[in-house]
N, C-alpha and C positions, 0 to 999 in steps of 0.2 A: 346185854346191851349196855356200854358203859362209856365212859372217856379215858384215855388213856394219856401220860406224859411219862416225859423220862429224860435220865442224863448220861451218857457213857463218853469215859475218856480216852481217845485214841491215843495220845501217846505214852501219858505213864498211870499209875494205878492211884491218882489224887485221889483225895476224902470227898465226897459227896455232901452237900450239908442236907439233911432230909427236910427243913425245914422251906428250902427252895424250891423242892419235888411237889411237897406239899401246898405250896403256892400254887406250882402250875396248875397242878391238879382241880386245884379249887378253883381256878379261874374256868373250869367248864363243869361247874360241878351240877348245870343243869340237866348232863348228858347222864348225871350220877347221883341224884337224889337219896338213894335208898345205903349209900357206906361207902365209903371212902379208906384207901390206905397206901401203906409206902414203904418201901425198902430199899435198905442201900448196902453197900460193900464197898470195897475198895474202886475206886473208880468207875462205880457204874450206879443208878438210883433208879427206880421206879416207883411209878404214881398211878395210881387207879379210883376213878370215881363210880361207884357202884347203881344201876340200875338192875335190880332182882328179877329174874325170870326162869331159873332152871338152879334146881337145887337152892331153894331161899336162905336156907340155914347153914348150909357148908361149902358155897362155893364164893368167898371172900378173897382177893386180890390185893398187892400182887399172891401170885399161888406159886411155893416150893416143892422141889420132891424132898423127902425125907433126908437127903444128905445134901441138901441145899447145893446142889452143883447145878441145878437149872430154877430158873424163875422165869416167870412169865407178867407179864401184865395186858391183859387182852380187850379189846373190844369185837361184840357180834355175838355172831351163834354158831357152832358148829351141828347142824340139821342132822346128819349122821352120826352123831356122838357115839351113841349108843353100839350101832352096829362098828364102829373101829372099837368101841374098846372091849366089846366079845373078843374080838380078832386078837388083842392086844392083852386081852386075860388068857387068851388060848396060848399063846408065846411065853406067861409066865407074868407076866407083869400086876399089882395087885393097887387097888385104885381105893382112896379113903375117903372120896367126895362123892355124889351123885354130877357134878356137872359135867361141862363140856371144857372146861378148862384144862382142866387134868388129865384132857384125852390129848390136849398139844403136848404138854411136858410130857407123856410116856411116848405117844406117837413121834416126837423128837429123840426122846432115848432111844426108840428100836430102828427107826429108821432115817433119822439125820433128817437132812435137809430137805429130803423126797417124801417126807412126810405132809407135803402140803396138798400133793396129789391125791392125797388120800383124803381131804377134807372137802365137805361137801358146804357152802355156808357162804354168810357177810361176817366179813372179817377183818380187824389191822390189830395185830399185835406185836411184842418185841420179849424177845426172849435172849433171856443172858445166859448163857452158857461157860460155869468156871472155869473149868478143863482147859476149854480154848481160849479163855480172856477172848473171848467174842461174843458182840450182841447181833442178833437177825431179828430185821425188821420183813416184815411182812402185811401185804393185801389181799384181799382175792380178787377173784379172777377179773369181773367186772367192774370192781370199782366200785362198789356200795356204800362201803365202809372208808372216812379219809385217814392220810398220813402225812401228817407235816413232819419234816426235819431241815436243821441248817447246824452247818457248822459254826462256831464261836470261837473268840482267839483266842482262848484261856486250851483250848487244843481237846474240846469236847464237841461231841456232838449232841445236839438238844431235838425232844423230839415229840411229839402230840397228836391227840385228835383232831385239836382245830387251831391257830394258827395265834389265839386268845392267849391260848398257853404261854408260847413261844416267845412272844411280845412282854410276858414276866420276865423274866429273865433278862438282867440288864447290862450284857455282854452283847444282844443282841443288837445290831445298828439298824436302823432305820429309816431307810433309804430306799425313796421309790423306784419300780423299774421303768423304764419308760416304754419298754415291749410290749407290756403288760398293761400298760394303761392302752395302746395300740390295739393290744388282741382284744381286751373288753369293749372297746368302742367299734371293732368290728362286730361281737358277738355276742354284748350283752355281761359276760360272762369270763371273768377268768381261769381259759382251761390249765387242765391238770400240768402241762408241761412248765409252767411257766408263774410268777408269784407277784403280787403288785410290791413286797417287800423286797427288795432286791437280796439274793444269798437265799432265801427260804422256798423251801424243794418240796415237792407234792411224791412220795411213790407211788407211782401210776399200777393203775388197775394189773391184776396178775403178776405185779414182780416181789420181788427179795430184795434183799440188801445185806448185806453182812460185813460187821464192822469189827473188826480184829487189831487189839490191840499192840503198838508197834508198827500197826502200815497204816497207809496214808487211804483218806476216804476214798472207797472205791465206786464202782457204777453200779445201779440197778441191774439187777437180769433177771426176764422174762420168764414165766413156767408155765405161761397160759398165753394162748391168741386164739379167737375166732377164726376161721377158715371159711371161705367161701370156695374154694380151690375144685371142690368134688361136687358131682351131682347128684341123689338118690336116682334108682331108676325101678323103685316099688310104683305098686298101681296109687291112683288117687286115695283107692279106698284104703290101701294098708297104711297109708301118707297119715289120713284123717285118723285113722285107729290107733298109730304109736302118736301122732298128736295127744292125743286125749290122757293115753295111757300116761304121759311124759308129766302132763299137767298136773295128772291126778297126784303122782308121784311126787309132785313137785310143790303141790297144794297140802296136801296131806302132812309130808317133813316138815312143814311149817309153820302146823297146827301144836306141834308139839311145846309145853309151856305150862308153867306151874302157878302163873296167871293168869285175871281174866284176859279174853281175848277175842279179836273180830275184827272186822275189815271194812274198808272206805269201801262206797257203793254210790256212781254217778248215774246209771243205768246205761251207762257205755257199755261195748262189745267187751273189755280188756276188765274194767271189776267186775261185773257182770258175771262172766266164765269162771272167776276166782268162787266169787258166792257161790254160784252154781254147783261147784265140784266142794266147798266147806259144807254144804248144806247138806250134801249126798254123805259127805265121810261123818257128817257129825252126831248125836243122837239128840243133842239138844237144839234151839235156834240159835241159829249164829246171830250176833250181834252186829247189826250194820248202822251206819251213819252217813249222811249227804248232808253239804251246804247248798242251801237256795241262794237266789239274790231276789230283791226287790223288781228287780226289771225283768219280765215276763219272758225279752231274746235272750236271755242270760241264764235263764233258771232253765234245771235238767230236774228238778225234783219228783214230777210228775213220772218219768220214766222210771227212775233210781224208786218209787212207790210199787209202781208197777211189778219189779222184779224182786221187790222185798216179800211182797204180796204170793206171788210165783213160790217162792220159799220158802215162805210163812217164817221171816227172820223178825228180829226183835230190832225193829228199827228206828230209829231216831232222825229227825230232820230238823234242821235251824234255816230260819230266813235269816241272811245277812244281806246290807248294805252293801248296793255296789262300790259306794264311795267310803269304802275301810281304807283309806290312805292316812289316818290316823297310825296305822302300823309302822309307817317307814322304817320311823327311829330303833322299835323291835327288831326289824327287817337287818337294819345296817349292824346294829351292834353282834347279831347270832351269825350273821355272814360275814363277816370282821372284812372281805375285798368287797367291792363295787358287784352288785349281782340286780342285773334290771331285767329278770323274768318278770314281771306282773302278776304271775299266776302262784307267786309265793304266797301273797298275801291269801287269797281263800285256802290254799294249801294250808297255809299258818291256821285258819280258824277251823279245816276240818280234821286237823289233828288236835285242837282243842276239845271239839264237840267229842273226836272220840279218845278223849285222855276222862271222859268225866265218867267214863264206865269199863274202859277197857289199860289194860298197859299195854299189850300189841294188837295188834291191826296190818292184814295182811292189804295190798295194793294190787295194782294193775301195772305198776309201770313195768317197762321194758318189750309192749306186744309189738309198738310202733316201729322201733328201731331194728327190730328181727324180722318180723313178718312185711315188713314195707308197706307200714299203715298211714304215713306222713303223707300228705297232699304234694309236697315237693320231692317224693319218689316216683310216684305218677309222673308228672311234669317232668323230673328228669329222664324217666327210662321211656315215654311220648319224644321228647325232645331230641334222645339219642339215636330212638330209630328215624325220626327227620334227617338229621344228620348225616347220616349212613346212605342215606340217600341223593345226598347231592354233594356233589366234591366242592373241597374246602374252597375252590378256584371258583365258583361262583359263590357260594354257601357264605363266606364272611365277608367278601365286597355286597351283597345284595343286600342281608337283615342287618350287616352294620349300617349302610347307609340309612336303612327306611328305620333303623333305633334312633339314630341322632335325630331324624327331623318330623320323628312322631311325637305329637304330642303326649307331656308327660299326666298321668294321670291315677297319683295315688289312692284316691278315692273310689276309684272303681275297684271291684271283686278282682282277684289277684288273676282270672282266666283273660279278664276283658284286659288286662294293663298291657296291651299290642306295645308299647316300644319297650320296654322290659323283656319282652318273650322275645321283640327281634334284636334286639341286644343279647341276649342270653343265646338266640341261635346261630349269633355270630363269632361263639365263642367256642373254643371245644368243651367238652364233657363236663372235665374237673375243675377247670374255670368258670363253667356257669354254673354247676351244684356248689363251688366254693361262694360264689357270690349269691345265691339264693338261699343259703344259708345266714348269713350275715343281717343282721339288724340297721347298720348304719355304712350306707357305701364306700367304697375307698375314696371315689371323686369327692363328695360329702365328707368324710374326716381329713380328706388337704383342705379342705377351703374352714377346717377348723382349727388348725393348726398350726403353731406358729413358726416361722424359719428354723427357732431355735430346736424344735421338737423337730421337725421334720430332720433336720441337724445330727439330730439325739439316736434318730430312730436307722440313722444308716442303710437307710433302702429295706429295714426290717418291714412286711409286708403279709398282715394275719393272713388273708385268704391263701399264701404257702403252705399252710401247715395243713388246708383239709386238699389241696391241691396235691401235695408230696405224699399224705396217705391214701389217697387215691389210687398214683399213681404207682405205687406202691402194694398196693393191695394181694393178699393172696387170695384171687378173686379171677374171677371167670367172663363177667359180663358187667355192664357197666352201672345196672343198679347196684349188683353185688358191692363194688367198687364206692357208691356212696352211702350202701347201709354202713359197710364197713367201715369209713372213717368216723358215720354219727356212733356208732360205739366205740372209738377209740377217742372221738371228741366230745360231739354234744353231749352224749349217755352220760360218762361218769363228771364233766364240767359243768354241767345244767342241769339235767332230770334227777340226776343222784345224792349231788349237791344239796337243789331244792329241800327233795325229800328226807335226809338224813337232819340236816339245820335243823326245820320246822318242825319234823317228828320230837327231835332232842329237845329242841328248845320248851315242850311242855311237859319231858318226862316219856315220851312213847317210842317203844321200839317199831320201827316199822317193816316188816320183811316182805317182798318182791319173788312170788314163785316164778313168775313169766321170765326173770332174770337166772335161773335153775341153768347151771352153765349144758348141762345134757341138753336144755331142749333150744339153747344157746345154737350148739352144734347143729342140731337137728334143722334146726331153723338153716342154719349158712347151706347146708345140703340142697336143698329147697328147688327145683328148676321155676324158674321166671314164671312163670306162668302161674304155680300153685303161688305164690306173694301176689302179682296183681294180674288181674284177669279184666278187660276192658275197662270201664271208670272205674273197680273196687279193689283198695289194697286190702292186703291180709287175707287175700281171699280162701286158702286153706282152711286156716283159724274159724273165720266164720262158719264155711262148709262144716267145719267138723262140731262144730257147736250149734250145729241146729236141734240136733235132739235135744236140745236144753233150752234156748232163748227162741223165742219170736222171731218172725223176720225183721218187722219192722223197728229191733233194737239193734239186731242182729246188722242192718243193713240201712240203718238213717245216715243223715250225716252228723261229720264228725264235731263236736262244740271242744269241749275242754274247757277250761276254766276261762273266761274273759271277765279284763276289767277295763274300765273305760276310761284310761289313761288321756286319751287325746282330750276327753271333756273336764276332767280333773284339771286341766293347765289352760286350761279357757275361764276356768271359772277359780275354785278353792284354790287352785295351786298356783296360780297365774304369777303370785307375789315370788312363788317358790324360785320360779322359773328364770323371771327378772335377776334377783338375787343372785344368781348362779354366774349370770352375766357380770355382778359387778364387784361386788369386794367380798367373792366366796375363798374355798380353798383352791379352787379349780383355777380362778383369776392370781393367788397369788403365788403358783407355780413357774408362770408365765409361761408354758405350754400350749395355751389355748388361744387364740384369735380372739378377744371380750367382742368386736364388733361382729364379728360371724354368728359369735353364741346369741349376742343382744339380737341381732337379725331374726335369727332361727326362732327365739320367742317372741317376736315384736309380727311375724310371717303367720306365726301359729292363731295368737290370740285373734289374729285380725281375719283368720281363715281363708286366708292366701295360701297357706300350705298346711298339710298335716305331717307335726312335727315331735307329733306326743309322746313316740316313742324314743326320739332322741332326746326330749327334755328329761324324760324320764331316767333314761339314762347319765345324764349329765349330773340329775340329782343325787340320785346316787353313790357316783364315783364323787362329786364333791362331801359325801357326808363320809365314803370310807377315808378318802383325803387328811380329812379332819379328826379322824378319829385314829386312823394309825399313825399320824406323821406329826399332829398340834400343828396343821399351817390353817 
């Protein structure tokens, strides 16, 4: 698990200066603690910041074959190392490292570019190729692992882990997008397609890229997608049994590591199952960790004891303060765009707790967005069967009318908020999972925005983007159709994000069996019913993991990480909040409406409205403002 940068020239074969490579490099060198290194040729350079975990002593970066015609500089793991380069010794080929590195450089020589099908892992690396004066950049399938690049005028392309890098390099211009500030204010989050630096490019989850010198930058292509397209038609019981098997499989490859090592544990369904099955493959205790809070509706620690206990793992727990907004500033600088999940911040302190004993740590993410464990998969695929039931010709004149003139009511639990639901059932499908996905309404960001943005923004409109994948879908039925765009969206802009940041930022690899692209598939096969079965999503998942958990962990409801941002800007933050409205970065864009924003916190403070979550967000996008642009 490392950080990677680099420099290759498309059009002629300039000098590299390594001292440059080197800089990038070191601008994320907290992804790479443990060795750092660099190599360059004729127009092309790479940079590698070393975190140790597989082969400590011989798997040093960037990594050569013996006649130096491929280099690699890599981030991740390749979980199948092992069994590819059996395959790959049985061909002839003879390997001088024990890692996983050196199974891309032979797996490249024997099989090109289809060599990626053949890796099983979290992944972004860049491999130069002499032969062909080409470099291939590369993700995997999910999108665990990120990849920044942009091109520069000097006729290079520049290219990194995180976007830190990039911003070295003073070719680089820096100029905001204004799509970009649109899409984050719809969702929190700037996804993968799109950069708040104008010019600088995310390779999205499952593709390639290949840059050949002589031609001109070409597109991304795809070597991975989910499918929801087919149905399984095994019984329930054989459903539950390759379930398990997939996991086990999946948990297991993960465990591998010449590190200490061990796993986030909330006593949720999704870490939970992970423990479960380390605990079964391991001979010793697994090592587990949970963050508490102070505020007793917030704390899971009791449960995450419970299952540690179940185990007999070797567990550790920390009470933290609900009120860690002391982080921000850590928050902004490791996420270098605007990112107002709130749930970074305990994320951030529980890969502290477990950096102080372990260097990986396996998770739970990825059960939600496969199995349709979200509270708003329910809601949508409730919604859809409504729908289906009454023609559009009464269906949108009747919940439209009775949304406009229901009273608005954000304080209520999200089932009670009646004009939202008739608002949402007045709308079709992908329109309303596009909008109940979203943080901050569309009505809401006009009336913060100012002619000249609106101007800027050319009728650009986020909620298109989970609307087009939708509709788009290789998908069968209409939850299908909204899991599939939260993994082509939210998963690897949000959840993947999150977790890759906050992991790095203290030194910890973190790896994601539930994201195992097999049980990925497995998962889209799925018919409706085995995902949610009356109120419970995931319902397979859990059936299949009763022989292991409880019910009543197995089948509570769902918390996650909450912080209590709305009181945060009532009270400590209130200053923050104000600010933001008046001579911040955000104000001197002139972008934003300053009397909308003053509104919005002057509504909040006074609890006229609950606004917490857009102030928060405001904050945010004003301290990324300020920190990649100096306005």
């Amino acid at each position: 698990m490392c950080g990677i940068a680099g420099i290759f020239h498309l059009e002629t074969a300039k000098p590299v200066d390594p001292a440059r490579v080197r800089q990038m490099a070191d601008a994320i060198a907290h992804r790479g603690p443990d060795g750092a290194g660099v190599w360059t040729a004729p127009g092309v350079g790479l940079g590698h910041r070393r975190l140790s975990i597989i082969d400590l002593g011989g798997g040093a970066q960037p990594m050569l074959t013996p006649d130096e015609s491929l280099a690699v500089t890599f981030n991740g793991e390749i979980y199948n190392f092992a069994e590819v380069r059996r395959e790959l010794e049985a061909k002839g080929h003879r390997f001088r490292t024990g890692s996983d590195t050196e199974v891309i450089l032979n797996g490249y020589r024997q099989w090109g570019e289809e060599c990626v099908h053949r890796f099983d892992g979290m992944f972004a690396f860049a491999l130069f190729d002499r032969h062909a004066s080409a470099l291939w950049l590369v993700r995997d399938r999910l999108g665990v692992k990120p990849l920044h690049y942009a091109q520069v005028s000097d006729g290079s392309v520049i290219f990194a882990s995180e976007l830190k890098s990039l911003l070295v390099h003073p070719l680089l211009r820096r100029e905001p997008d204004v799509t970009a500030i649109e899409d984050y204010m719809a969702y929190g989050y700037v996804p993968d397609d799109t950069c708040l630096v104008a010019g600088v490019k995310k390779l999205g989850a499952g593709e390639t890229l290949r840059l050949v010198r002589g031609k001109p930058l070409g597109q991304p292509q795809r070597y991975w997608d989910i499918s929801f397209a087919d149905r399984s038609t095994a019984s329930p019981e054989a459903l539950e049994e390759e379930f398990v098997s997939l996991m086990r499989t999946a948990v297991r490859s993960r465990m591998v590591a010449d590190v200490p090592l061990g796993a986030f544990l909330s006593g949720g369904v999704d870490s939970s199952s992970v423990v479960a099955l380390m605990a079964e493959a391991s001979s010793q205790a697994v090592k587990t960790c949970t963050i508490g809070f102070d505020v007793a509706a917030l704390d899971e620690t009791a449960y995450a004891d419970r299952i540690a206990r179940r185990f007999a793992t070797d567990h550790r727990a920390r009470i933290v303060s609900a009120d860690d907004y002391g982080l921000i500033d850590i928050l902004a600088h490791h996420f270098d765009e605007p990112f107002a999940d709130a749930s970074a911040l305990p994320t951030y302190r529980v890969c502290e707790l477990a950096r102080e004993n372990v260097t990986v740590a396996l998770s739970g993410d990825g059960a939600d967005e496969a199995f349709a464990g979200y509270r708003r998969h329910r809601f949508q695929y409730q919604g859809e069967r409504l729908r289906s039931l009454i023609p559009n010709a009464v269906r949108q004149p009747l919940f439209g009318t009775l949304g406009r003139f229901y009273p608005k009511a954000d304080w209520a639990p999200r089932a009670l908020r009646a004009k939202s639901t008739f608002l949402e059932l007045a709308q079709d499908g992908a329109e309303a999972y596009a909008a109940s996905v979203g943080v901050t309404p569309h009505t809401m960001r006009q009336r913060l925005y100012t002619r000249d943005m609106m101007a800027l923004l050319a009728g650009h409109r986020a909620e298109d983007r989970y609307v087009t994948a939708m509709r788009n879908a290789p998908a069968r039925d209409p939850l299908d159709r909204a899991q599939y765009a939260d993994m082509k969206i939210w998963l690897p802009g949000d959840i993947l994000t999150k977790t890759d940041r906050m992991s790095m930022a203290v030194g910890l690899e973190a790896r994601e069996p539930l994201l195992d692209h097999r049980l990925m598939e497995f998962a889209g096969r799925l018919p409706v019913n085995q995902r949610i079965r009356g109120n419970s999503g995931k319902y397979l998942m859990k059936k299949a993991m009763e022989a292991y958990l409880p019910q009543d962990i197995l089948y509570r409801p769902k918390m996650g990480f909450v912080t209590p941002i709305s009181t945060w800007f009532r009270g400590p933050l209130a200053g923050e909040a104000s600010a933001v409205a008046g001579g911040s970065a955000i104000a001197r864009t002139g972008l934003f409406d300053l009397k909308a924003m003053g509104k919005a916190a002057a509504d909040h403070r006074s609890g006229l409205a609950d606004n917490g979550r857009l102030l928060w967000q405001l904050v945010m996008l004003d301290k990324a403002l300020s920190r990649l642009f100096g306005l």
